[in-house]
PQR file with spaces between the fields and no chain letter, atoms N, CA, C, O and H, PARSE charges and radii, in Angstrom:
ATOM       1  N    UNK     1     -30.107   88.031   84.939 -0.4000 1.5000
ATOM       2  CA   UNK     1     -29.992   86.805   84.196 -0.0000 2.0000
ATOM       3  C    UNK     1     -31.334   86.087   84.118  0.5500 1.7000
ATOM       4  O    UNK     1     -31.770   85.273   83.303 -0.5500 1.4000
ATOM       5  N    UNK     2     -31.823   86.599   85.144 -0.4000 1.5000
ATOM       6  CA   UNK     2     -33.525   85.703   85.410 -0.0000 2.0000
ATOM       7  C    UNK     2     -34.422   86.084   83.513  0.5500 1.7000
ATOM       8  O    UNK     2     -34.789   85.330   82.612 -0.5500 1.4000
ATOM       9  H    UNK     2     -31.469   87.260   85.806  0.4000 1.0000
ATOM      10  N    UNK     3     -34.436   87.459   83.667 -0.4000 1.5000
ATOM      11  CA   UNK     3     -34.583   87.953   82.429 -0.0000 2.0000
ATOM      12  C    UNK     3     -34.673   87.841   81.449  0.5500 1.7000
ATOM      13  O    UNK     3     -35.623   88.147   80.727 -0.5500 1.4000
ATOM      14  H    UNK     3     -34.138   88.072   84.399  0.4000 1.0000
ATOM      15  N    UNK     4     -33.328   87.194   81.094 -0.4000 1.5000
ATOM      16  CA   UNK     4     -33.157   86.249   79.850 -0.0000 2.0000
ATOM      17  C    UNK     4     -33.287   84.824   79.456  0.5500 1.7000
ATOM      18  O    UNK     4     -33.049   84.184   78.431 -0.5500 1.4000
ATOM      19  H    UNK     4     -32.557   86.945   81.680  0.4000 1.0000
ATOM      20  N    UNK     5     -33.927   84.458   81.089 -0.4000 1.5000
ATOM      21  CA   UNK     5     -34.492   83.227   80.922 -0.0000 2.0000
ATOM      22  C    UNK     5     -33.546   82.253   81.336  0.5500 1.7000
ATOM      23  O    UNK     5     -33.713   81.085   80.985 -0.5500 1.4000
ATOM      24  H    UNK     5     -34.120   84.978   81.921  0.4000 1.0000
ATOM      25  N    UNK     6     -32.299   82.671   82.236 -0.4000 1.5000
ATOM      26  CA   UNK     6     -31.213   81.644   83.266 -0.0000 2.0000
ATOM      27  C    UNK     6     -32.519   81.284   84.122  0.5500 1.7000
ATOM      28  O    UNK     6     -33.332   82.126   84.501 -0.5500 1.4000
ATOM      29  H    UNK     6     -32.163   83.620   82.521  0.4000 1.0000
ATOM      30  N    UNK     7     -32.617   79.599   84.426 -0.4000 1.5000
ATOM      31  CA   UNK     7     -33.489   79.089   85.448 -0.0000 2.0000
ATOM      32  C    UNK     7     -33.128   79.598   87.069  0.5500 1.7000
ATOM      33  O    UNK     7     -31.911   79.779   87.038 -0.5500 1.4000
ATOM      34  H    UNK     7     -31.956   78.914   84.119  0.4000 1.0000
ATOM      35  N    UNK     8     -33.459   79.809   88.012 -0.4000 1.5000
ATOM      36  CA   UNK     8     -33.052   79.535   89.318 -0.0000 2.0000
ATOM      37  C    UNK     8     -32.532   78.699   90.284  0.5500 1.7000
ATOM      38  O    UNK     8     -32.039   78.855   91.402 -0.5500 1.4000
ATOM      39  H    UNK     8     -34.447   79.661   88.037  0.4000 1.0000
ATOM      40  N    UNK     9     -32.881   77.354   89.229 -0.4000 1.5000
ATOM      41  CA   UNK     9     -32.238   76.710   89.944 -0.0000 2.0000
ATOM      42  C    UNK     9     -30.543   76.567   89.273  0.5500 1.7000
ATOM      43  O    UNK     9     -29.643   76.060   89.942 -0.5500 1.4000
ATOM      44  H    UNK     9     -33.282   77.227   88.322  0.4000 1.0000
ATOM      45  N    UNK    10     -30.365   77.015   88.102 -0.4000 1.5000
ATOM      46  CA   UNK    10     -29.025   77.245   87.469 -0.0000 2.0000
ATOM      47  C    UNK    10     -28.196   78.263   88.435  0.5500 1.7000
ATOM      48  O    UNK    10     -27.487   77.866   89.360 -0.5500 1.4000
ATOM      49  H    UNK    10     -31.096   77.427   87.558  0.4000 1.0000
ATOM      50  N    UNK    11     -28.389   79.652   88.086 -0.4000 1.5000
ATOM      51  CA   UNK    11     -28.433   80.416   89.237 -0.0000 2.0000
ATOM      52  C    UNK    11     -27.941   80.306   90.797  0.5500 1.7000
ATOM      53  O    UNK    11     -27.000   80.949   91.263 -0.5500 1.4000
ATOM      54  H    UNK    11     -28.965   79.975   87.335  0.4000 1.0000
ATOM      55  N    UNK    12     -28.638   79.505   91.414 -0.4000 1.5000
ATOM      56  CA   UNK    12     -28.938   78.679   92.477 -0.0000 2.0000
ATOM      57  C    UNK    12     -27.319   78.009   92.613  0.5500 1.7000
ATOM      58  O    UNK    12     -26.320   78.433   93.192 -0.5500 1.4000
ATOM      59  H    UNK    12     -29.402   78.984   91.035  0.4000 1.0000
ATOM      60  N    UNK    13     -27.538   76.927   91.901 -0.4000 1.5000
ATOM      61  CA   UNK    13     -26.724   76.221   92.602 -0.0000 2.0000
ATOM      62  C    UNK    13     -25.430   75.937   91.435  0.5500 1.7000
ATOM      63  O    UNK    13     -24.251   75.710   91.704 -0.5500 1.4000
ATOM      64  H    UNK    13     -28.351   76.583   91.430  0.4000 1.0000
ATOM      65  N    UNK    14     -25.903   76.005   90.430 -0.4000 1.5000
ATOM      66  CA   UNK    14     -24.042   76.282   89.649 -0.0000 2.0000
ATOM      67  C    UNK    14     -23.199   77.070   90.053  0.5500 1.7000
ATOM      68  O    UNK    14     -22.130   76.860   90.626 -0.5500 1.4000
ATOM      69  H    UNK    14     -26.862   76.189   90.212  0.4000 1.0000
ATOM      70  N    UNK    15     -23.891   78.375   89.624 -0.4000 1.5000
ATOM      71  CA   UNK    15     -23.562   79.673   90.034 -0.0000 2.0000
ATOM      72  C    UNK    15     -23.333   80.377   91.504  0.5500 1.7000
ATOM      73  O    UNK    15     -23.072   81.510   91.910 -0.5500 1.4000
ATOM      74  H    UNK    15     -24.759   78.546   89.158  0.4000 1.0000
ATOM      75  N    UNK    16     -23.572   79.082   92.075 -0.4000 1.5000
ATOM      76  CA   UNK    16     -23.199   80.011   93.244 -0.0000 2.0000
ATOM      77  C    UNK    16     -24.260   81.211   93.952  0.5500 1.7000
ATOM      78  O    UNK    16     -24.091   81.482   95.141 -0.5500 1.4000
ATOM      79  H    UNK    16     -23.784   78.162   91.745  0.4000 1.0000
ATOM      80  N    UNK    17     -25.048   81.715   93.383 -0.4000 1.5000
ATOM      81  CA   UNK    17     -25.669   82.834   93.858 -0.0000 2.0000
ATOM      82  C    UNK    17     -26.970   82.550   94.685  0.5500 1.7000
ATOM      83  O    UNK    17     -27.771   81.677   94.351 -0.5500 1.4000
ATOM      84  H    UNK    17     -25.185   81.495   92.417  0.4000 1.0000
ATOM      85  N    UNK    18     -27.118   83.321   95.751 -0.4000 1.5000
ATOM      86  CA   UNK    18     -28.201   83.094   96.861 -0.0000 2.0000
ATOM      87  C    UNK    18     -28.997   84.377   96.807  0.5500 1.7000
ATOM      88  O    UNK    18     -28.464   85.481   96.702 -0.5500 1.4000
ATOM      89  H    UNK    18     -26.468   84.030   96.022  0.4000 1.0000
ATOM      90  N    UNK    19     -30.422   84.159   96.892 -0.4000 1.5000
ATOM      91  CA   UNK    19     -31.323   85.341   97.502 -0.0000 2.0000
ATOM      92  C    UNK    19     -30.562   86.174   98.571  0.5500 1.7000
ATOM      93  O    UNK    19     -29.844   85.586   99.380 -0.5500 1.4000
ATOM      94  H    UNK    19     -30.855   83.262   96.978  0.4000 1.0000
ATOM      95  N    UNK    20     -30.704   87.603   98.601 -0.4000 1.5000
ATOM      96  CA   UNK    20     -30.801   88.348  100.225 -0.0000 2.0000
ATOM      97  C    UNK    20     -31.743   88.050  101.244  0.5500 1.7000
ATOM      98  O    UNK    20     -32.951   88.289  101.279 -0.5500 1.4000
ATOM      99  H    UNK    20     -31.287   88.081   97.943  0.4000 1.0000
ATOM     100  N    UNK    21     -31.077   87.548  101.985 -0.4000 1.5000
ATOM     101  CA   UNK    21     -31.864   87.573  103.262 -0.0000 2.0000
ATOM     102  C    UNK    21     -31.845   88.807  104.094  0.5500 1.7000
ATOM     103  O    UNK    21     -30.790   89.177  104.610 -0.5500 1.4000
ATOM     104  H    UNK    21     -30.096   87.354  101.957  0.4000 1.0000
ATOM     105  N    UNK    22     -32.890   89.424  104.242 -0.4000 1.5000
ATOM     106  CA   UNK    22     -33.218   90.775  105.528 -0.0000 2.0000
ATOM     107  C    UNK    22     -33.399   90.182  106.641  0.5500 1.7000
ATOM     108  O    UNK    22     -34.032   89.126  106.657 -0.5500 1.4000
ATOM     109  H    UNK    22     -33.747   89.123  103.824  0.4000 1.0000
ATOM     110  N    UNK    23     -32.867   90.751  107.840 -0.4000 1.5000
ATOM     111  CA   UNK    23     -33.569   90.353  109.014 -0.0000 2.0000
ATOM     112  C    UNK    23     -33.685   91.990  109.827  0.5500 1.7000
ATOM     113  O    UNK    23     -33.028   92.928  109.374 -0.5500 1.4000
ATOM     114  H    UNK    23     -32.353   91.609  107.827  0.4000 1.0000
ATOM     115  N    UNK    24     -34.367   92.123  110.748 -0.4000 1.5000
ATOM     116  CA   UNK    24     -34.579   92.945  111.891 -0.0000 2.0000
ATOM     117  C    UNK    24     -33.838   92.733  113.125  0.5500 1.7000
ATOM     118  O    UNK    24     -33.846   91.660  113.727 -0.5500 1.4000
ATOM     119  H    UNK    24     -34.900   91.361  111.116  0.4000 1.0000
ATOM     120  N    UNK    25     -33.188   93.780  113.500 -0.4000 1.5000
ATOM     121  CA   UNK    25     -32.658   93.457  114.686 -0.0000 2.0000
ATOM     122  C    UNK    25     -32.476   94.970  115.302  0.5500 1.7000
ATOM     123  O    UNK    25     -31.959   95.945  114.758 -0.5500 1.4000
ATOM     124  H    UNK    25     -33.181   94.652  113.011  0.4000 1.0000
ATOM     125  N    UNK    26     -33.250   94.823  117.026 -0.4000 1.5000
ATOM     126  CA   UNK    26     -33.658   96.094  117.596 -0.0000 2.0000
ATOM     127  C    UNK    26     -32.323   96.724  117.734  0.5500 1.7000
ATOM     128  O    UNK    26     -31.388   95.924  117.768 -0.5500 1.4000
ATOM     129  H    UNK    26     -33.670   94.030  117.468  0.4000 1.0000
ATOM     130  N    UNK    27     -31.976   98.218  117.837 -0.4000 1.5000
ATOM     131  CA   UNK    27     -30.793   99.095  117.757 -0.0000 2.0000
ATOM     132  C    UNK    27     -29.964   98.986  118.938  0.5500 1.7000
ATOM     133  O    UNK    27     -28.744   99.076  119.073 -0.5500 1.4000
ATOM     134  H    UNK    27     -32.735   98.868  117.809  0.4000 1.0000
ATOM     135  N    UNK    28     -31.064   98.733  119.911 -0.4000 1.5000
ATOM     136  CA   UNK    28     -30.336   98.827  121.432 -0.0000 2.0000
ATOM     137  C    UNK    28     -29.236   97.168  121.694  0.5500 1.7000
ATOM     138  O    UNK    28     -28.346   96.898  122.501 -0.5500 1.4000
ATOM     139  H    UNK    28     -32.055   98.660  119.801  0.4000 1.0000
ATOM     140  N    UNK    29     -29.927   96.337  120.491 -0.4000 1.5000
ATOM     141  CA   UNK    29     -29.284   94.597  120.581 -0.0000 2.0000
ATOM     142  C    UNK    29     -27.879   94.886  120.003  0.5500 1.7000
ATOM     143  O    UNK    29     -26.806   94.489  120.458 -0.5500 1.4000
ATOM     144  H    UNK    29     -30.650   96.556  119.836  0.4000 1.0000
ATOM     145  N    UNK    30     -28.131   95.786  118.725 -0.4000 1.5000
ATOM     146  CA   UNK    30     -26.396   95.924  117.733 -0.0000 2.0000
ATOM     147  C    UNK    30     -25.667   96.947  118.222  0.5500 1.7000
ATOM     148  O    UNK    30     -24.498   97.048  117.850 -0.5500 1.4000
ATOM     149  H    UNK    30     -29.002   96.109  118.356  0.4000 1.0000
ATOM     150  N    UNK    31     -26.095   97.680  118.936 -0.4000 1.5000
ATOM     151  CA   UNK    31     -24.808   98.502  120.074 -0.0000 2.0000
ATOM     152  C    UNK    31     -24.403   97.982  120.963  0.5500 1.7000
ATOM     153  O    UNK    31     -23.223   98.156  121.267 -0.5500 1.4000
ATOM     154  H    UNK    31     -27.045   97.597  119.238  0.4000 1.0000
ATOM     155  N    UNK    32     -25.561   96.816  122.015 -0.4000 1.5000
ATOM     156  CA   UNK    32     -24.478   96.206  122.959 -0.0000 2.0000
ATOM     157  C    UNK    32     -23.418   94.890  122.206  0.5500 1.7000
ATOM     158  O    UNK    32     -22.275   94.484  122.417 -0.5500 1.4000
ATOM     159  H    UNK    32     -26.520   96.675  121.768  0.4000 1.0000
ATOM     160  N    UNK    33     -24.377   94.583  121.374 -0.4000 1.5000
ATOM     161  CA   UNK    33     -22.994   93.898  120.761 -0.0000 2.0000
ATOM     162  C    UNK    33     -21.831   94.271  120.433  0.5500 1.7000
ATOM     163  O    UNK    33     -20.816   93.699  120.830 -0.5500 1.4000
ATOM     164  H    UNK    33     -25.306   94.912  121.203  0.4000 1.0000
ATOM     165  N    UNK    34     -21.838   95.405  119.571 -0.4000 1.5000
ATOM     166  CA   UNK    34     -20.502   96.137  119.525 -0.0000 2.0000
ATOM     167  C    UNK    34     -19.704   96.407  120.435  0.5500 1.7000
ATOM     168  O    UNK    34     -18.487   96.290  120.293 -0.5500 1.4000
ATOM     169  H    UNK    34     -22.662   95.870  119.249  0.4000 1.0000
ATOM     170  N    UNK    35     -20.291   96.827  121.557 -0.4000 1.5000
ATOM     171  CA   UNK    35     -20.127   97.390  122.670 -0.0000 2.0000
ATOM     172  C    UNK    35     -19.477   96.267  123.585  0.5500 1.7000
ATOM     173  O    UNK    35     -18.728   96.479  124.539 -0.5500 1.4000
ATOM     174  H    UNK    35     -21.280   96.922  121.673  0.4000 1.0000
ATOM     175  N    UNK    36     -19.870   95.125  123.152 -0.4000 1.5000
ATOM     176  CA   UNK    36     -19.531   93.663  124.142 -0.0000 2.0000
ATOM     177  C    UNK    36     -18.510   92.997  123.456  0.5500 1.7000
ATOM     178  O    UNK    36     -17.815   92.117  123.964 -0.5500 1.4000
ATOM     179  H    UNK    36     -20.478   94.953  122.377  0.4000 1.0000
ATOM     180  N    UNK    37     -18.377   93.555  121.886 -0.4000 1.5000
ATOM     181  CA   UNK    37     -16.971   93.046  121.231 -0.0000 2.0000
ATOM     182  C    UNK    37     -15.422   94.427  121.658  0.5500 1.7000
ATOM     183  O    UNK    37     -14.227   94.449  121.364 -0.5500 1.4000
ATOM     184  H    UNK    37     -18.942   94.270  121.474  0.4000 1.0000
ATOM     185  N    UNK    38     -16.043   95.060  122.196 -0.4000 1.5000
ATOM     186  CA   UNK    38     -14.843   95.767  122.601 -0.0000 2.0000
ATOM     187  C    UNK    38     -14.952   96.941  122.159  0.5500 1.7000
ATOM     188  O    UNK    38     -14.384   97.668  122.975 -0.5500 1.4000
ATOM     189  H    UNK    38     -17.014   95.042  122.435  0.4000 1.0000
ATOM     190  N    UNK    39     -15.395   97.589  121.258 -0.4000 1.5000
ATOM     191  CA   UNK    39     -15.682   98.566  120.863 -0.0000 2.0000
ATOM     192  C    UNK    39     -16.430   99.744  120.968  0.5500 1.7000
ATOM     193  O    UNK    39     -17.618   99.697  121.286 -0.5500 1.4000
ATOM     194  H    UNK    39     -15.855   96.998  120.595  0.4000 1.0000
ATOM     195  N    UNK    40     -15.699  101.078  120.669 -0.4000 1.5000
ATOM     196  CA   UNK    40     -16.923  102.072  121.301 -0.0000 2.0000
ATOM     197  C    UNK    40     -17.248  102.757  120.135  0.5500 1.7000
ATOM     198  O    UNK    40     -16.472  103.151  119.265 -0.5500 1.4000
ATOM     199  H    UNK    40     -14.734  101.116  120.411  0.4000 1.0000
ATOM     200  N    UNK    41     -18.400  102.862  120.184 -0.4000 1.5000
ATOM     201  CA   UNK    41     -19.529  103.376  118.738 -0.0000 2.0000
ATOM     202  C    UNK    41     -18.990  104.478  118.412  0.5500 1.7000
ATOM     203  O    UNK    41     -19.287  105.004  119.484 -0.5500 1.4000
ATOM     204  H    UNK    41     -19.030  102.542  120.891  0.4000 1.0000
ATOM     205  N    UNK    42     -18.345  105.460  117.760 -0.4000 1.5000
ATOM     206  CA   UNK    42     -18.188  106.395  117.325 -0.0000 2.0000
ATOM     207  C    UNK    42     -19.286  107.419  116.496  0.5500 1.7000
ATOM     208  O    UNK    42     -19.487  108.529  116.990 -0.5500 1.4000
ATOM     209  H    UNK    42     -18.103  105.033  116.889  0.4000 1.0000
ATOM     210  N    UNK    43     -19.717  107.188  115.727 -0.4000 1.5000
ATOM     211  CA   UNK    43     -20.985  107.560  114.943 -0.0000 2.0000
ATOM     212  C    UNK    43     -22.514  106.914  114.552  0.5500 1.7000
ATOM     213  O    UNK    43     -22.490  105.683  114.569 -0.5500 1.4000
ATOM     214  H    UNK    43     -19.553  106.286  115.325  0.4000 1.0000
ATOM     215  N    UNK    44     -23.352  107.284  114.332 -0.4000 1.5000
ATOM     216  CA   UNK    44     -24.001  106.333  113.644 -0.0000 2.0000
ATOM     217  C    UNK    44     -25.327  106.961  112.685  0.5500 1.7000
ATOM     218  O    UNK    44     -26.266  107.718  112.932 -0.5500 1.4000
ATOM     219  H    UNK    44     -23.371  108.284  114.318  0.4000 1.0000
ATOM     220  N    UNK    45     -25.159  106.692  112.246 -0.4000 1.5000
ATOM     221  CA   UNK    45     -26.094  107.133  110.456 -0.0000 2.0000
ATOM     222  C    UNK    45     -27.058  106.717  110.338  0.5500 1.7000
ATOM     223  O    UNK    45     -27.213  105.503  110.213 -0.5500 1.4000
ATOM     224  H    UNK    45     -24.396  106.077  112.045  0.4000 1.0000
ATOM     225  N    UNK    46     -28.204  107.703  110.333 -0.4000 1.5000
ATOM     226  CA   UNK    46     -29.672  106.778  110.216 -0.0000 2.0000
ATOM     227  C    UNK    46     -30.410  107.141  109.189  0.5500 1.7000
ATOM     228  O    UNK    46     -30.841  108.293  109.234 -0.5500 1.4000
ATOM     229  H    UNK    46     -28.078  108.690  110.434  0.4000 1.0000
ATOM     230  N    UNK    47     -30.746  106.350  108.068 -0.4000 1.5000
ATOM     231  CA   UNK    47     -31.889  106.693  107.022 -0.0000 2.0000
ATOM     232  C    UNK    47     -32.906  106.003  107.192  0.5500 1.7000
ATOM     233  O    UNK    47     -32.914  104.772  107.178 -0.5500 1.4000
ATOM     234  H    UNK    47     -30.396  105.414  108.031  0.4000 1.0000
ATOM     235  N    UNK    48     -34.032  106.849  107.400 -0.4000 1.5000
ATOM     236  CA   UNK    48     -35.464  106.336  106.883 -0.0000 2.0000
ATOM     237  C    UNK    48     -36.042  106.567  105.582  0.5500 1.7000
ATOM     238  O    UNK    48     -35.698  107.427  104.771 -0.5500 1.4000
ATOM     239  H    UNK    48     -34.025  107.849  107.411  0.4000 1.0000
ATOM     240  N    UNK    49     -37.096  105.581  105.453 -0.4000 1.5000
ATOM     241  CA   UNK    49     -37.551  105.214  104.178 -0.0000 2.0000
ATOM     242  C    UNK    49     -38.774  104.775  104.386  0.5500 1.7000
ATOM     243  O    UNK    49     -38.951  103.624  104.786 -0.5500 1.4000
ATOM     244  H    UNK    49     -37.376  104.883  106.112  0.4000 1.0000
ATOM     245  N    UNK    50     -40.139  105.900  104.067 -0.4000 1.5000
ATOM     246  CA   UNK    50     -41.121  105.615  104.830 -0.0000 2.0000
ATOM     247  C    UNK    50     -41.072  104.312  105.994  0.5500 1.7000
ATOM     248  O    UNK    50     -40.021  104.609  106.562 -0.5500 1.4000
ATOM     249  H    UNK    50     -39.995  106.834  103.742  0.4000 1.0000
ATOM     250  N    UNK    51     -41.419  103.434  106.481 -0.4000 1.5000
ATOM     251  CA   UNK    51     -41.181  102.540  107.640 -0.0000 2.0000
ATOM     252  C    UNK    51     -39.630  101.915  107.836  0.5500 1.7000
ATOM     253  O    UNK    51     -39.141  101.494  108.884 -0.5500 1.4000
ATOM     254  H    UNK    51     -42.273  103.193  106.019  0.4000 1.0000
ATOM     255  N    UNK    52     -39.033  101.983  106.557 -0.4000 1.5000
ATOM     256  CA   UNK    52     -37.663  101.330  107.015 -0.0000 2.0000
ATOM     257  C    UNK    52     -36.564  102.420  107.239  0.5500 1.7000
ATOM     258  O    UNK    52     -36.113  103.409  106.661 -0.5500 1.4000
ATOM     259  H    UNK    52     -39.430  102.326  105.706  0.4000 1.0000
ATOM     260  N    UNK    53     -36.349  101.600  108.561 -0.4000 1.5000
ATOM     261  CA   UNK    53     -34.812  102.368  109.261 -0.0000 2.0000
ATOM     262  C    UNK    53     -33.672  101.124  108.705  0.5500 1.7000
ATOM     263  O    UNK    53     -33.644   99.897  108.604 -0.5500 1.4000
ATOM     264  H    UNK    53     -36.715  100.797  109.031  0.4000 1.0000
ATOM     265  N    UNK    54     -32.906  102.135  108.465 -0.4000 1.5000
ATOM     266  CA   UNK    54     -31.484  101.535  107.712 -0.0000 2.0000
ATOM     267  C    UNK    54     -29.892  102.379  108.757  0.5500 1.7000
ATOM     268  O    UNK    54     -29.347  103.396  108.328 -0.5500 1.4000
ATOM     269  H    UNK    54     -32.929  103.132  108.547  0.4000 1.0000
ATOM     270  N    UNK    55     -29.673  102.046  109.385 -0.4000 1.5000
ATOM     271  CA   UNK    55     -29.008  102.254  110.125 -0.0000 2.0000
ATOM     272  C    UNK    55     -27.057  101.782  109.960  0.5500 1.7000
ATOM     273  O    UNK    55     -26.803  100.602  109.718 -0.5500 1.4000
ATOM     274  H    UNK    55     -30.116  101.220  109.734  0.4000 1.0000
ATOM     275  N    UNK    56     -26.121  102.583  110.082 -0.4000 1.5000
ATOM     276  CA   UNK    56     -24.679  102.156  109.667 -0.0000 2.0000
ATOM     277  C    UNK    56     -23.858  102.642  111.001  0.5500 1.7000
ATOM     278  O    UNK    56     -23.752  103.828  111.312 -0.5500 1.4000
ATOM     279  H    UNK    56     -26.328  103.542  110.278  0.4000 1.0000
ATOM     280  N    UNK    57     -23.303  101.578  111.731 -0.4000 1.5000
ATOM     281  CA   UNK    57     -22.808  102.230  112.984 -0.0000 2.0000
ATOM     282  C    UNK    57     -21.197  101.828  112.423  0.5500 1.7000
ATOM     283  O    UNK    57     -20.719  100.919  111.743 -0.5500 1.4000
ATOM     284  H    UNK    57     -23.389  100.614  111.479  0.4000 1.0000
ATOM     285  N    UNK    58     -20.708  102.963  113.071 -0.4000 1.5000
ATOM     286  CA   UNK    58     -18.900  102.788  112.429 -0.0000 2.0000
ATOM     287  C    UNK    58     -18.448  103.037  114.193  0.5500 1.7000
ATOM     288  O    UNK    58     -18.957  103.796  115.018 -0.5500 1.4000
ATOM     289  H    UNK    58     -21.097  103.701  113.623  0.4000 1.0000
ATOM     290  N    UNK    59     -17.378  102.129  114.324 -0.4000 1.5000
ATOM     291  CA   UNK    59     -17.026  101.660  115.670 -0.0000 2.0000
ATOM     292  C    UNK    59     -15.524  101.983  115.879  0.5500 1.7000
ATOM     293  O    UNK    59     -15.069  102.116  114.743 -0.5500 1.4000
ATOM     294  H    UNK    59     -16.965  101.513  113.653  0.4000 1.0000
ATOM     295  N    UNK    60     -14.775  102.127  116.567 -0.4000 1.5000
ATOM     296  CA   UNK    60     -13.545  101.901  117.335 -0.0000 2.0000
ATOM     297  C    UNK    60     -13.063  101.275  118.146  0.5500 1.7000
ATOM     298  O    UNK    60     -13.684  101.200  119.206 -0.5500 1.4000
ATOM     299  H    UNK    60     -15.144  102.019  117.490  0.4000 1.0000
ATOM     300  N    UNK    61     -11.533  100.427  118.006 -0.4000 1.5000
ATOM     301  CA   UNK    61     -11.340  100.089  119.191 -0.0000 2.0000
ATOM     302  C    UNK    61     -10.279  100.190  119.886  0.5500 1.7000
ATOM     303  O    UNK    61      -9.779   99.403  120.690 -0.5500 1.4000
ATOM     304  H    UNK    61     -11.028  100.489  117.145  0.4000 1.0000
ATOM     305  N    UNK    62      -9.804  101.687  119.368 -0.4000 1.5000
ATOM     306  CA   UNK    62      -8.586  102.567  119.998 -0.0000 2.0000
ATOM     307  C    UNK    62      -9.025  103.375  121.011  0.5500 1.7000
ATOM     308  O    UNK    62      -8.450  103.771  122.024 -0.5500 1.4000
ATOM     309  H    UNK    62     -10.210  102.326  118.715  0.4000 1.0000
ATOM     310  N    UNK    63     -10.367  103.602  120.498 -0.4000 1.5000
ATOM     311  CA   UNK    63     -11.057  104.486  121.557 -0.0000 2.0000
ATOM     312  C    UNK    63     -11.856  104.080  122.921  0.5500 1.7000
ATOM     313  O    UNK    63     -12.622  104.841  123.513 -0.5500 1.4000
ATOM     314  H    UNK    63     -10.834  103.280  119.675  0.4000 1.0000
ATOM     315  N    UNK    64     -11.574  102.884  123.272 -0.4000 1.5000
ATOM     316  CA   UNK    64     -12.088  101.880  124.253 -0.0000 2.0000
ATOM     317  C    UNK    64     -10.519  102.123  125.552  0.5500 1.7000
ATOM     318  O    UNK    64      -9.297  102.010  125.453 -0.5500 1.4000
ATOM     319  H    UNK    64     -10.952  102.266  122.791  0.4000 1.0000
ATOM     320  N    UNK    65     -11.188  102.378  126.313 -0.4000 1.5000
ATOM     321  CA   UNK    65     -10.248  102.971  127.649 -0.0000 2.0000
ATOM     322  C    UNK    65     -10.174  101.145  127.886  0.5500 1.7000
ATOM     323  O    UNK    65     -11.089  100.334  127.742 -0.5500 1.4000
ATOM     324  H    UNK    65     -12.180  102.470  126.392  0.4000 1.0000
ATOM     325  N    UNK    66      -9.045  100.957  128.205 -0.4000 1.5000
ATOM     326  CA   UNK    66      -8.829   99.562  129.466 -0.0000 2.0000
ATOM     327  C    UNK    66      -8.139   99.876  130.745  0.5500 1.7000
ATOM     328  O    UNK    66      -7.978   98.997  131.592 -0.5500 1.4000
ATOM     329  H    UNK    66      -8.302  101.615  128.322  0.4000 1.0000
């Protein structure tokens, strides 16, 4: 829409729509989290892209012994 010349701030704030925000967060931080919500990691999928790691962890929580 930018394209055709919709402002950003139209965009913005009529519309509802927000930039992506990226953040970084180390691998060993989003497994114990998972791990601390109850869940046990089942798989996890890693693509690189010259420097970026893109990472998809798929979890369980049938598979968590109590």
């Amino acid at each position: 829409m930018r394209r055709v010349g919709v402002p950003a701030r139209v965009l913005y704030r009529r519309a509802g729509l927000h930039p992506m925000t990226m953040i970084c967060v180390p691998r060993e931080r989003v497994e114990a989290c998972v791990r601390g919500a109850g869940l046990a990691i089942v798989r996890i999928d890693e693509r690189t892209d010259d420097d970026i790691v893109s990472l998809t962890i798929y979890a369980d929580r049938s598979s968590v012994r109590l």
